[in-house]
N, C-alpha and C positions, 0 to 999 in steps of 0.2 A: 504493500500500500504506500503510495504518496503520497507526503503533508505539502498540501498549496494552502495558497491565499494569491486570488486572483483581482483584489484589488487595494493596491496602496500607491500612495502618494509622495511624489517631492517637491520643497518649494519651488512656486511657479508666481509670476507677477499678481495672480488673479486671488492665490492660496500662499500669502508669503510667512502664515504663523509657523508651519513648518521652518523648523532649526535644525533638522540634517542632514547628513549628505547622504548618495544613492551608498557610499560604500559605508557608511555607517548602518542605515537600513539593510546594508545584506548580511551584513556580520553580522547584526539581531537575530536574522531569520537563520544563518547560521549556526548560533547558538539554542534555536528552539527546534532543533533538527528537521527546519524544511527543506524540501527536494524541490520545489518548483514553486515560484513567483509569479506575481505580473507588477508592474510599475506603473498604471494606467495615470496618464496624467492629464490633467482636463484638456481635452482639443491641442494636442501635440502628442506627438512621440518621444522616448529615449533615444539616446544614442547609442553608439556602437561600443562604444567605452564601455558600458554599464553592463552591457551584455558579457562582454570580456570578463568586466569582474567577476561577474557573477559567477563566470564559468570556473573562472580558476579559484571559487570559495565551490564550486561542486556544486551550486544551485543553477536551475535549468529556468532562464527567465524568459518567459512565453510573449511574445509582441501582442503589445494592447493597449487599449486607449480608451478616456471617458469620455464620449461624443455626447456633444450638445445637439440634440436632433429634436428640431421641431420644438427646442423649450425644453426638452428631457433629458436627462443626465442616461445613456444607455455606456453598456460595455463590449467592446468590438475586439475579437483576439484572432489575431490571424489575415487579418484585410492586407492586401497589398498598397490599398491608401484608404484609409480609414479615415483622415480630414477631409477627404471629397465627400464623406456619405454627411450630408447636412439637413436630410428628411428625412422621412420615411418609404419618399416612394423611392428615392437614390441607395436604401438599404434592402430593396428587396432585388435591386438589379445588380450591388455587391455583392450581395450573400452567396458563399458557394459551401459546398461540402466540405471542407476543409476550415469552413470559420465558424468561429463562435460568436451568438451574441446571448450577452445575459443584462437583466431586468436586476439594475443596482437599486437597493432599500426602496423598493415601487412603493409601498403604501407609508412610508416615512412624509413626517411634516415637512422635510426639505421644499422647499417653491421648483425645484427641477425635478421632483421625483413623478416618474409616470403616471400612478394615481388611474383613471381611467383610459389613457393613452397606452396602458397595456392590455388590455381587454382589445380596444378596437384594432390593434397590432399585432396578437397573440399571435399568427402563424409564421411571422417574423425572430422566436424568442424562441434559444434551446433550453435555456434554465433560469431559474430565477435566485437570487440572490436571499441568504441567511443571514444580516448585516449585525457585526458585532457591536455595535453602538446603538443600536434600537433597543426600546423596549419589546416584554413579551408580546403583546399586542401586535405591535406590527409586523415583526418575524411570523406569529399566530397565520396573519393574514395572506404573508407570502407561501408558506405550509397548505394553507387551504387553496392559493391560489394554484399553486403550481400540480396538484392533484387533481384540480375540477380539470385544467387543462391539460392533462400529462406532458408535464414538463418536468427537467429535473432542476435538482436545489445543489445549490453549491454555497459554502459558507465561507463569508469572506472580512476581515476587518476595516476595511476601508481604513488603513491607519494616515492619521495625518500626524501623529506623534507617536517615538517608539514606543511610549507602555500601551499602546494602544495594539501591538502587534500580537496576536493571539488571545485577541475576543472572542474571533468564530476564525476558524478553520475549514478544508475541506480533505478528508483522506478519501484517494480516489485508485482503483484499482486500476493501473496501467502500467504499461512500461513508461520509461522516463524520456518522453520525445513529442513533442506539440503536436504532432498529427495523431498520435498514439491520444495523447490527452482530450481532446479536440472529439473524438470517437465514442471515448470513455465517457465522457459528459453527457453526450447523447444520449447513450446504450442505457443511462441512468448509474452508472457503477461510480458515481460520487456518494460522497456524504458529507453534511454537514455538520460541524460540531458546536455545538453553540453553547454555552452556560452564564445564564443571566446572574448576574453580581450586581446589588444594590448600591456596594463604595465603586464599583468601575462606574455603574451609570451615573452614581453622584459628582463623582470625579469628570466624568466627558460634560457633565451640566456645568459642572463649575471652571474647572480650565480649559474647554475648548469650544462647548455651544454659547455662553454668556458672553466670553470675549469676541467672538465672531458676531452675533448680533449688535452688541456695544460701539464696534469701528462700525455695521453697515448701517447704524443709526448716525454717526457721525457723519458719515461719509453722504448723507442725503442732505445735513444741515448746510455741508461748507460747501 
């Protein structure tokens, strides 16, 4: 079995409370014995560099990206350009058997998260998202959704700060190779790991949902 998390973060102009760097985040996940990543960064890509790292710490980092589509925060692994797909109808014309797309914290209060925009798009989506910084409730919701539609779930931290890495997990039975993973997703042979924590969720309230609000309140005044 392999430990992923197929979505975390580095600062970006957009998301600059992030404080680390891509080799400080591998060597976390290094230390929590994961096998494969992704670095999904809002509407860009990594570099080649990072890849590199990654490789020579023994982590297998999967190409992917948090596309803004249509207002929606989705997760694209595997696109050959993955900043062209900027709707939904440019994502049915990308999509090919060899790419992933998953449904990041859909029923989350975030203002990008899909919310109904995953319903009307459902044959678009191969799994949906287990997000470690959600309450029970809305994970609840993605659990129900991803069953009415058979989809599968994959669990993922979205971390924007390291102790944030190993919220939710996903251990997925594959060999360790992105077309292998990519398969595996599909087939359903992920799992999610999730275990809700009262001090982590008090903790993401307090140092990183309050201050983020606090600057985008600020940020309308000036």
């Amino acid at each position: 079995m392999l430990k992923c998390d197929f979505h975390m973060h580095l600062c970006q102009e957009s998301d600059n409370f992030i404080r680390y760097s891509y080799r400080d985040l591998i060597l976390r996940c290094k230390s929590l014995g994961y096998d494969v990543i992704s670095i999904t960064l809002h509407d860009d890509v990594i570099k080649k560099e990072v890849f590199d790292y990654a490789k020579k710490q023994g982590i297998l980092l999967m190409p992917g990206c948090e596309r803004d589509i249509d207002g929606c925060h989705v997760l694209l692994y595997n696109f050959k350009n993955p900043l062209a797909v900027t709707s939904f109808g440019k994502l049915r014309k990308a999509k090919r058997n060899d790419t992933l797309v998953v449904a990041p914290h859909p029923f989350f209060w975030h203002g990008n998260s899909l919310l109904n925009q995953l319903k009307n798009n459902v044959e678009l989506f191969d799994a949906v998202e287990i997000h470690g910084m959600s309450v029970l409730w809305f994970n609840f919701l993605a659990r129900r959704f991803a069953k009415k539609y058979n989809l599968s779930l994959i669990g993922d931290s979205d971390s924007h700060a390291l102790w944030h890495v190993g919220s939710a997990y996903t251990l997925i039975d594959s060999k360790k190779s992105v077309l292998d993973i990519v398969r595996a997703v599909k087939l359903k042979k992920s799992k999610p790991v999730f275990s809700f924590s009262v001090f982590f969720f008090v903790k993401c309230v307090l140092f990183y949902l309050v201050p983020r609000l606090v600057r985008a309140s600020w940020s309308k005044k000036i």
